[in-house]
C-alpha positions in Angstrom: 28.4 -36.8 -11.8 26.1 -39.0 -10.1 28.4 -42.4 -11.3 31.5 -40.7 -10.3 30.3 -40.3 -6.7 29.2 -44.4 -6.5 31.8 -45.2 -7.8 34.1 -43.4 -5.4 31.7 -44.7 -2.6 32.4 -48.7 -3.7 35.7 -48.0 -4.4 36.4 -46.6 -0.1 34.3 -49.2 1.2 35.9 -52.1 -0.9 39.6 -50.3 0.7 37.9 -50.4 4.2 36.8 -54.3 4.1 39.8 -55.7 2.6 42.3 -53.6 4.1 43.4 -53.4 0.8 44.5 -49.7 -0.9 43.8 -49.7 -4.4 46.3 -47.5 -5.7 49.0 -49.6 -4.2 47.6 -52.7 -6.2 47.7 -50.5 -9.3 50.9 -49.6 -8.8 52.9 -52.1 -8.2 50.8 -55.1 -7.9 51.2 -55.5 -3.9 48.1 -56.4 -1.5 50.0 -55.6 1.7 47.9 -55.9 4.9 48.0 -52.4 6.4 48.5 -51.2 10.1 45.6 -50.7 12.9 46.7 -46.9 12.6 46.0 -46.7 8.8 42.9 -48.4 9.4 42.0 -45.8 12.0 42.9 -42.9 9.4 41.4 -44.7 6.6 37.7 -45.0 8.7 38.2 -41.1 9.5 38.9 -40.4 5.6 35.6 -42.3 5.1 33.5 -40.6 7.2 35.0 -37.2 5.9 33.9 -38.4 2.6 30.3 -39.4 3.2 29.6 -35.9 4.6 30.7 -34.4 1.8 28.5 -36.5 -0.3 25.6 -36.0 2.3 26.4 -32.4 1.8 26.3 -32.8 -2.0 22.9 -34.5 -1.6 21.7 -31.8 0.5 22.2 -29.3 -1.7 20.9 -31.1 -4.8 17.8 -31.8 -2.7 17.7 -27.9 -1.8 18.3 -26.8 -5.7 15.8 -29.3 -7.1 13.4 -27.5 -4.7 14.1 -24.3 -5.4 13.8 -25.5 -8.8 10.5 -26.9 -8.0 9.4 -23.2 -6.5 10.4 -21.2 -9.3 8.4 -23.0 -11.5 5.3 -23.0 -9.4 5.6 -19.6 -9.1 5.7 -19.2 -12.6 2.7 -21.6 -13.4 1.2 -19.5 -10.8 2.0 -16.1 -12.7 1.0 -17.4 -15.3 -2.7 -18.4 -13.9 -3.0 -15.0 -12.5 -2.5 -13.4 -15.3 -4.9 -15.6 -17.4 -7.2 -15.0 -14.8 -7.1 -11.2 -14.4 -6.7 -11.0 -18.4 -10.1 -13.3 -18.8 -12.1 -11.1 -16.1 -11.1 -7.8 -17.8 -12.1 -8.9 -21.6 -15.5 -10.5 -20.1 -15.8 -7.0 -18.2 -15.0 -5.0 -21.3 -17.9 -7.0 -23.8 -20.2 -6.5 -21.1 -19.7 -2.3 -20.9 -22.5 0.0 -22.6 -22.3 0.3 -26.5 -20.4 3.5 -27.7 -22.9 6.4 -28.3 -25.9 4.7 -26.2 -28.3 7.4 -25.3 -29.7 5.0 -22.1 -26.1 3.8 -20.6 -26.4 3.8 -17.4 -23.4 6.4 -17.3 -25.2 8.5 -18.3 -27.3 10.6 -14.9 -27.9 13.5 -13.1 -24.4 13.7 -11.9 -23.0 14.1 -15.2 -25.7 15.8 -16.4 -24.9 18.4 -13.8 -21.5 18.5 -15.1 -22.4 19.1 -18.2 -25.2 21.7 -17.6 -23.6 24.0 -14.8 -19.9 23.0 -15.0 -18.8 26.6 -16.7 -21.1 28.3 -14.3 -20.1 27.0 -11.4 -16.6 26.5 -11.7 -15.5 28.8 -14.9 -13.4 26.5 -16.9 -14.6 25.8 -20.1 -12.7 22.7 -19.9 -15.0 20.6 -18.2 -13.0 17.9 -17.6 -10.4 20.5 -15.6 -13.5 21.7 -13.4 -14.1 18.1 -12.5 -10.7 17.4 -12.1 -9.6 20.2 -9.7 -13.0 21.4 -8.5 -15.8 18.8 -8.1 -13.5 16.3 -7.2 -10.2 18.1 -5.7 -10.2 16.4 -3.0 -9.1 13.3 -4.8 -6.3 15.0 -7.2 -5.1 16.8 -3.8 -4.2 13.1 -2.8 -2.9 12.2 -5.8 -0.2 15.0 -5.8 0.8 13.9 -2.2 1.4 10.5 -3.7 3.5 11.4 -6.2 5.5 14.0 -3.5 5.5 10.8 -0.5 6.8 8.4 -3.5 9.8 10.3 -4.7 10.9 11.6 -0.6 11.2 7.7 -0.6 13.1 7.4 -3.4 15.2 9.8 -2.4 15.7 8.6 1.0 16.9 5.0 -0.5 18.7 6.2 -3.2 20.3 9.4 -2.3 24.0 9.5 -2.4 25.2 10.9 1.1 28.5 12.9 1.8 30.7 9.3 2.1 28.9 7.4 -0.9 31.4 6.0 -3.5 29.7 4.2 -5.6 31.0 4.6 -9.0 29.1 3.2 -12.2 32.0 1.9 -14.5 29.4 2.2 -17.3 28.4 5.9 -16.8 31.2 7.1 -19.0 31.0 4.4 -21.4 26.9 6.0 -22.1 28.0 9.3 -21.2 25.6 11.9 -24.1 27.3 14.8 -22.7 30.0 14.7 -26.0 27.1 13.7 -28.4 27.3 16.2 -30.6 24.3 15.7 -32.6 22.2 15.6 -29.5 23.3 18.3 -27.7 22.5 20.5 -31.0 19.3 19.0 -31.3 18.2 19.5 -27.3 19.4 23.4 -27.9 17.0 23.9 -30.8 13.8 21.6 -29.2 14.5 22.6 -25.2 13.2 26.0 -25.5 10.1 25.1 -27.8 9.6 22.2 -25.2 9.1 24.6 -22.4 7.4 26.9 -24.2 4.9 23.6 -25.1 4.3 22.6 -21.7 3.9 26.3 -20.1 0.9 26.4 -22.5 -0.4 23.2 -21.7 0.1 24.0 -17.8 -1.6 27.2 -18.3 -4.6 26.5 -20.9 -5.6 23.5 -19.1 -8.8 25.1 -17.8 -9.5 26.3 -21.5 -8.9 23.2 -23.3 -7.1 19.7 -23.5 -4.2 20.1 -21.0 -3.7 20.7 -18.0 -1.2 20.1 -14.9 -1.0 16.3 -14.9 0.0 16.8 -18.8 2.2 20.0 -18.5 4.1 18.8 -15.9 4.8 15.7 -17.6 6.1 17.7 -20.7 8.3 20.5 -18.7 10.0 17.2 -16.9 10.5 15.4 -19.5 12.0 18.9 -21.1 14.3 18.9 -18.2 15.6 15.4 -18.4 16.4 15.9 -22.2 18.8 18.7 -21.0 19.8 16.7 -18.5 20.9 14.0 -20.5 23.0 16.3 -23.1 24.2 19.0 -21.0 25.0 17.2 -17.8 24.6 18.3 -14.1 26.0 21.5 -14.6 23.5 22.9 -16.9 20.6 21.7 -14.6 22.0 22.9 -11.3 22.6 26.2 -12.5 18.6 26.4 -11.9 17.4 23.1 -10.4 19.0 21.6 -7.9 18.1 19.8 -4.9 17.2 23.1 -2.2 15.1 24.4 -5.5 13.3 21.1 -5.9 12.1 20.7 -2.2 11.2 24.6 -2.2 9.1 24.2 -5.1 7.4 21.1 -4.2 6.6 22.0 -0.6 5.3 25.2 -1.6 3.3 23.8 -4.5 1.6 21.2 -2.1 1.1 23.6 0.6 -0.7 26.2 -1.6 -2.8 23.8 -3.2 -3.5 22.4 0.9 -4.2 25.7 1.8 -6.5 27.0 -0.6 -9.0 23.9 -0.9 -9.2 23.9 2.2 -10.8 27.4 2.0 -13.2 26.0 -0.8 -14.0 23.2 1.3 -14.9 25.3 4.2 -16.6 27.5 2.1 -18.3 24.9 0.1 -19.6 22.6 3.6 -20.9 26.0 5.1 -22.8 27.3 1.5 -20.7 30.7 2.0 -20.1 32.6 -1.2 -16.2 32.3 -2.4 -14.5 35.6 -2.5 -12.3 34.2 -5.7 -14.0 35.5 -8.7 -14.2 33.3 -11.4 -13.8 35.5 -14.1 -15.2 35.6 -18.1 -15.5 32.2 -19.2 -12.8 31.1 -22.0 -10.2 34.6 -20.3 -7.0 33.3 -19.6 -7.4 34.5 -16.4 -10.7 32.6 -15.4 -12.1 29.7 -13.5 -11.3 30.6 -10.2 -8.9 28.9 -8.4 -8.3 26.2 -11.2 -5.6 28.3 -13.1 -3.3 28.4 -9.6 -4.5 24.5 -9.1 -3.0 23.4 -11.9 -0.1 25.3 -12.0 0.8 23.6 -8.4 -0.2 20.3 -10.0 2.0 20.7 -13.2 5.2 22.1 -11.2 4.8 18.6 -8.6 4.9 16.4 -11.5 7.6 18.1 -13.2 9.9 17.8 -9.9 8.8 14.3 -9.3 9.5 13.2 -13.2 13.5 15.2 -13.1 13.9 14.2 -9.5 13.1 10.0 -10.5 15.7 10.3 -12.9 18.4 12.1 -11.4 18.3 9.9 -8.5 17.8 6.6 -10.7 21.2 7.9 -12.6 23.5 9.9 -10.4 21.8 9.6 -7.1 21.1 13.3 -6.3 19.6 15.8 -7.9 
């Protein structure tokens, strides 16, 4: 491209020094002397032509450095990564043996955790009277996380009342006439529920939990989602269910540490029993906390997809 160009450039300024045109030599031979006014047009053809090649080199000069950016910013990607990967193996030879009775890991705080965790918070599940009673604070933050992430979501994605966008693939990997799956989801969904209402709901008697429950119960819902369509789902979830749930889920899980907070910075004695030890019904408020928990993830996992997909929920 580069030769054509010069050669286009020699070939106009030879035409404008000789006041020859080229094309009439090659055509018939002739090397008339042209007029002032052809002279005129021929100088205002030239200088036409040398801004477009000044354009041309322009934008070469502007894609060779865009060129040049995209691969500093990969070298530099590349580094960070190398960097951050380095610093994390170092950091993981240089962590306590396995088993180690003399980690440092190992003091009174979790000592205390071990020792007086089903007394004092009446899970059995020690890691759910940590989770939601030691340290609530911290998973009360976490679930308004998850809640402020997917109001954004929905705020940028959310189809309004004169959206339409169509996706010209969405019947093209449209599961709704799969057969197979839709036969499959109506023999799993209901043991999927039934899965993750037990892990919601034992979570403060053994591995589980809301974090985990909620997870399963979402992912239970896109599953029927993605077989049965928006009709199935809307019969019992749609968008007024989801923000009632979530709201009230946050609030009530506001609400009541705050009461154990108050209680707990004054040294007053809860009124919340917390029950036998290993009882269903047990633990104090952990049973209700994670229920909260569980029901925010599962709106936050549905409502992710359906507004990745369809743009509502």
């Amino acid at each position: 491209m580069k030769t054509k160009l010069n050669k286009l450039r020699e070939l106009i300024r030879y035409w404008d020094e000789t006041s020859i045109d080229p094309t009439d030599k090659i055509s018939d031979g002739s090397t008339e002397i042209v007029s002032d006014a052809n002279d005129e047009s021929k100088k205002t053809n030239i200088r036409l032509i040398d801004r477009v090649l000044t354009v041309h080199s322009e934008r070469k000069l502007v894609h060779g450095m865009i060129k040049g950016f995209d691969a500093l910013y990969y070298a530099a990607a590349v580094f960070v990564c190398l960097v951050l990967s380095s610093a994390l193996i170092y950091m993981a030879f240089k962590l306590p043996a396995f088993g180690i009775a003399d980690t440092p890991h190992n003091n009174e705080v979790y000592e205390r955790y071990i020792e007086h965790a089903v007394d004092e918070t009446g899970a059995v599940n020690a890691v759910a009277g940590m989770i939601l009673d030691y340290r609530a604070f911290d998973t009360l933050g976490e679930s308004h996380v998850l809640f402020t992430a997917l109001m954004c979501v929905m705020i940028l994605l959310k189809n309004t009342p004169n959206s339409t966008v169509t996706d010209p693939g969405e019947k093209l990997f449209d599961l709704r006439d799969d057969v197979p799956l839709r036969n499959t989801v109506r023999c799993v969904f209901p043991f999927v529920v039934m899965f993750g209402a037990y892990v919601l709901l034992a979570g403060h008697l053994g591995p589980g939990g809301g974090f985990s429950g909620g997870a399963i119960l979402g992912a239970g819902m896109i599953l029927l989602s993605c077989s049965y369509g928006d009709e199935k789902t809307g019969v019992f979830f749609n968008e007024k269910v989801f923000k009632a749930v979530s709201c009230t889920a946050l609030c009530f899980y506001s609400l009541s540490k705050t009461y154990s907070f108050y209680t707990g910075a004054n040294d007053l004695e809860s009124i919340i029993p917390k029950g036998t030890p290993g009882a269903i019904l047990s633990a104090g408020l952990i049973l209700p906390l994670d229920i909260a928990v569980g029901l925010v993830v599962a709106c936050t996992m549905f409502g992710f997809y359906s507004l990745f997909t369809k743009g509502k929920i």
